[in-house]
Biotite code that builds the C-alpha atoms (Angstrom):
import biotite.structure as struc

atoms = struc.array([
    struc.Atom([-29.132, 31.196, -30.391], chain_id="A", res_id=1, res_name="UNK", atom_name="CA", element="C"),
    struc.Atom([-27.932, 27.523, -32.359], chain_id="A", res_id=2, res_name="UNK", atom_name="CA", element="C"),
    struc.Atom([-24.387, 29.210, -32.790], chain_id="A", res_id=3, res_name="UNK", atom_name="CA", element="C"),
    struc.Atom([-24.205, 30.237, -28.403], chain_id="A", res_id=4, res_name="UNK", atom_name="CA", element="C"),
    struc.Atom([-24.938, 26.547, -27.764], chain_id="A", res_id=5, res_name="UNK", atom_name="CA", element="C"),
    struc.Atom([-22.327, 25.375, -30.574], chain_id="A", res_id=6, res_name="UNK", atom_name="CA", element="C"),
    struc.Atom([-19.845, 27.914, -29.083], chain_id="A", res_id=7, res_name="UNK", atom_name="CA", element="C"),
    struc.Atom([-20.712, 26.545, -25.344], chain_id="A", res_id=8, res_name="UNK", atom_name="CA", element="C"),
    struc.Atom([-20.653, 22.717, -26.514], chain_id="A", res_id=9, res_name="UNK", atom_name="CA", element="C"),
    struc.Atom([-16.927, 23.228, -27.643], chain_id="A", res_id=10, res_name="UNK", atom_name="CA", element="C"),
    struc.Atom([-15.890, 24.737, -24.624], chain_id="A", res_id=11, res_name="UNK", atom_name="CA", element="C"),
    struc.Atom([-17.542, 22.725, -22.185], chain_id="A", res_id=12, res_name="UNK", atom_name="CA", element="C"),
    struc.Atom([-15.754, 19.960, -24.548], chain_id="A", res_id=13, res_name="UNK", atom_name="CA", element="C"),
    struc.Atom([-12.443, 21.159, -24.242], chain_id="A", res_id=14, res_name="UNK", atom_name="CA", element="C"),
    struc.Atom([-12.741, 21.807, -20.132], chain_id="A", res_id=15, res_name="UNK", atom_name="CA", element="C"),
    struc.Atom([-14.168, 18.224, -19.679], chain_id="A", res_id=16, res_name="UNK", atom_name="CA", element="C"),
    struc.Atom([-10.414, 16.868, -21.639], chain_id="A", res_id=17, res_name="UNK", atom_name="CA", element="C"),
    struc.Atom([-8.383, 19.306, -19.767], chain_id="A", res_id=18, res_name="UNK", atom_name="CA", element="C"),
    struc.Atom([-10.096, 18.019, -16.561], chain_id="A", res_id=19, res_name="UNK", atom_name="CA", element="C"),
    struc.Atom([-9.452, 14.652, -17.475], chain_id="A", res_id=20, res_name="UNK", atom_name="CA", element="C"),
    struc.Atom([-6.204, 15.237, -18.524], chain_id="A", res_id=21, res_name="UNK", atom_name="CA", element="C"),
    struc.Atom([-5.488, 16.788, -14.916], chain_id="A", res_id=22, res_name="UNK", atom_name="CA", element="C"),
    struc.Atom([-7.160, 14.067, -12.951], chain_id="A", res_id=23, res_name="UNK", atom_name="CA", element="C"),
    struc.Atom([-5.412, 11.637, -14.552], chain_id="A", res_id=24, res_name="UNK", atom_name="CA", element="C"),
    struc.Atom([-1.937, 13.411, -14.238], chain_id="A", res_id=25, res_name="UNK", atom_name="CA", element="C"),
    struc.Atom([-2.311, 14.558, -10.368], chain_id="A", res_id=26, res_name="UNK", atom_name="CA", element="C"),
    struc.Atom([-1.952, 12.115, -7.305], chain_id="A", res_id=27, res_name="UNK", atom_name="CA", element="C"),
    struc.Atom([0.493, 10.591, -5.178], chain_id="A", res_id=28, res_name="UNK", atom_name="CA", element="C"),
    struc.Atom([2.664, 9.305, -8.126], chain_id="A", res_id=29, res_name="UNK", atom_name="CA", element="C"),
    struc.Atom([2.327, 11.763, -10.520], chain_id="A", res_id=30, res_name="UNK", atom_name="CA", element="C"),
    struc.Atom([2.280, 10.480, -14.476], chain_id="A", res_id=31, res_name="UNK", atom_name="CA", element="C"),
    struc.Atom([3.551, 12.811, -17.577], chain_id="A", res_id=32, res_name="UNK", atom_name="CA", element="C"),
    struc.Atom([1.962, 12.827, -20.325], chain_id="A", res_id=33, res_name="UNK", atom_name="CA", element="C"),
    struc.Atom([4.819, 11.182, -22.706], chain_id="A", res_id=34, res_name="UNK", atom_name="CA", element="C"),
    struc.Atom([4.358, 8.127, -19.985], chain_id="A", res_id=35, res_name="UNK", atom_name="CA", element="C"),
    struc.Atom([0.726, 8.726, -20.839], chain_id="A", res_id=36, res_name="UNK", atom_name="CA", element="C"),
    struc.Atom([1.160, 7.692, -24.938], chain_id="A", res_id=37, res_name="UNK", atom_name="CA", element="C"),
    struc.Atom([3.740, 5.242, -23.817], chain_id="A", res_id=38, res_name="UNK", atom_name="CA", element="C"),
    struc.Atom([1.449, 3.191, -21.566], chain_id="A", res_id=39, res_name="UNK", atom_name="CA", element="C"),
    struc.Atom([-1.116, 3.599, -24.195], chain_id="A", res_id=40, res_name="UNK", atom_name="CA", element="C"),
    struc.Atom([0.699, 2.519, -27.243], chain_id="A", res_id=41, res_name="UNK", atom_name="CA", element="C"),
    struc.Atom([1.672, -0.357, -25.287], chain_id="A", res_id=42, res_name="UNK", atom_name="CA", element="C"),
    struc.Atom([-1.352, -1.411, -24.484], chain_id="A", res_id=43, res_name="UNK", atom_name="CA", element="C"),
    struc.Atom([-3.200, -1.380, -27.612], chain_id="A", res_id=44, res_name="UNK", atom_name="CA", element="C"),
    struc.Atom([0.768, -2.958, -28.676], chain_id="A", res_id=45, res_name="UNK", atom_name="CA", element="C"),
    struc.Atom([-0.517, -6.153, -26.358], chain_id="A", res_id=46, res_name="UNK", atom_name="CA", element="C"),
    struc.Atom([2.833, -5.253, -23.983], chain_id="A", res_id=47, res_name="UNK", atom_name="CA", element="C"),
    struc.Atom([2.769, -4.566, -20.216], chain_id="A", res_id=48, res_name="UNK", atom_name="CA", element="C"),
    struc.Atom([3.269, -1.584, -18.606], chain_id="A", res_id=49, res_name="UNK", atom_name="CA", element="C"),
    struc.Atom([7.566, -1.108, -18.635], chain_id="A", res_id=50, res_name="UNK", atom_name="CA", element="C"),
    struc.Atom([7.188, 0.974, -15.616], chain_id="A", res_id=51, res_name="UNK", atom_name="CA", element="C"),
    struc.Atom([5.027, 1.762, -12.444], chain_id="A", res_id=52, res_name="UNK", atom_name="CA", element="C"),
    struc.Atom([3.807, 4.769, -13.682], chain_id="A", res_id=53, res_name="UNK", atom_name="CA", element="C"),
    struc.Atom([2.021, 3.357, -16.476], chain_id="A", res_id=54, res_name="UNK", atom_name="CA", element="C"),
    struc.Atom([0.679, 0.776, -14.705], chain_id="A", res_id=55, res_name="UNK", atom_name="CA", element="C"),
    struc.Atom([-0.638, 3.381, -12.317], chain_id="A", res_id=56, res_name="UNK", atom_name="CA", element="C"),
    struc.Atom([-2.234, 5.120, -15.440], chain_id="A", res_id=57, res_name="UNK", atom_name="CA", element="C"),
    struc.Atom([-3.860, 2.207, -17.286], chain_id="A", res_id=58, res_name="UNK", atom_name="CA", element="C"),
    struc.Atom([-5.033, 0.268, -14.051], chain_id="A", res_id=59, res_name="UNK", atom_name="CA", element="C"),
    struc.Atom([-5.975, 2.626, -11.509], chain_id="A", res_id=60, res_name="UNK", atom_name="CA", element="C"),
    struc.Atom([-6.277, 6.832, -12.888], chain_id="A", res_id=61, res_name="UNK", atom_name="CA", element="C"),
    struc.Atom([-7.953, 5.663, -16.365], chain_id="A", res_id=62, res_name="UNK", atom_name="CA", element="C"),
    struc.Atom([-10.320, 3.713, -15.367], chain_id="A", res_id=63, res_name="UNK", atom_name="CA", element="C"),
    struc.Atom([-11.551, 6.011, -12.498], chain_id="A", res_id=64, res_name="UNK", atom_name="CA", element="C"),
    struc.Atom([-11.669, 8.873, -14.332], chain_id="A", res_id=65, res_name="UNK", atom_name="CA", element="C"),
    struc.Atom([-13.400, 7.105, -17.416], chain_id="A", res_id=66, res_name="UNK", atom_name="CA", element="C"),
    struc.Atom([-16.100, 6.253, -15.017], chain_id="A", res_id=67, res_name="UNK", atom_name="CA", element="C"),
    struc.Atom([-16.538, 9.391, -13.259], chain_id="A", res_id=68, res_name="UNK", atom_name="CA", element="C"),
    struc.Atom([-17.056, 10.571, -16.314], chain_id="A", res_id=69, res_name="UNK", atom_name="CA", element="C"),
    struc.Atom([-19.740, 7.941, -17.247], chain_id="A", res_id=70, res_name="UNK", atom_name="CA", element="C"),
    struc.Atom([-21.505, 8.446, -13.955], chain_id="A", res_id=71, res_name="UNK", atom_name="CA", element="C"),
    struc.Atom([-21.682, 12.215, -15.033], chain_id="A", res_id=72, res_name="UNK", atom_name="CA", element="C"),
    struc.Atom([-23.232, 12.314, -18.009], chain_id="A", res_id=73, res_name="UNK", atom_name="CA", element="C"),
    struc.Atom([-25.871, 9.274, -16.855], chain_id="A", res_id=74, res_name="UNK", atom_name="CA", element="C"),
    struc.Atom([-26.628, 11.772, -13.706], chain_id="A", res_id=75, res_name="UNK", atom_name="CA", element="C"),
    struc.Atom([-27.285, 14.388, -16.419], chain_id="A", res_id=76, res_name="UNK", atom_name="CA", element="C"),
    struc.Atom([-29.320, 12.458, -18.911], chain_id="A", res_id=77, res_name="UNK", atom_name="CA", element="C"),
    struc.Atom([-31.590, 11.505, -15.909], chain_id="A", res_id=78, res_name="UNK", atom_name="CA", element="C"),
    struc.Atom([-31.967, 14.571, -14.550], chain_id="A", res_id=79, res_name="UNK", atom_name="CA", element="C"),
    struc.Atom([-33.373, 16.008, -17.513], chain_id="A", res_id=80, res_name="UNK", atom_name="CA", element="C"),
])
């Protein structure tokens, strides 16, 4: 029984990233994932954004999906 919820944490774990992953990726201007380390090796590098679709990652799909992810889990916890 412990080792089915192990096995269903991990996978549940792994969809949540690859849905993240795709949320962030999809949209109007769509962002690749090498654009994706870029934007976030300059940031934590104190740089701006060297192109629009980093700034469209870091400012507006990050944050978004970050928080949808927050509101999830606080919707969960008080549910149970």
């Amino acid at each position: 029984m412990i080792v089915q919820k192990r096995y269903l944490f991990i996978i549940l774990s792994i969809l949540l990233f690859v849905v993240l992953v795709i949320g962030i990726e999809w949209g109007a201007v769509r962002v690749q994932h090498d654009e994706m380390i870029d934007a976030l090796q300059n940031y934590f590098k104190g740089k701006t954004p060297s192109s629009i679709h980093e700034g469209v990652f870091l400012y507006l799909r990050l944050p978004r999906v970050l928080l949808c992810v927050m509101a999830g889990g606080l919707l969960s916890l008080s549910g149970v």
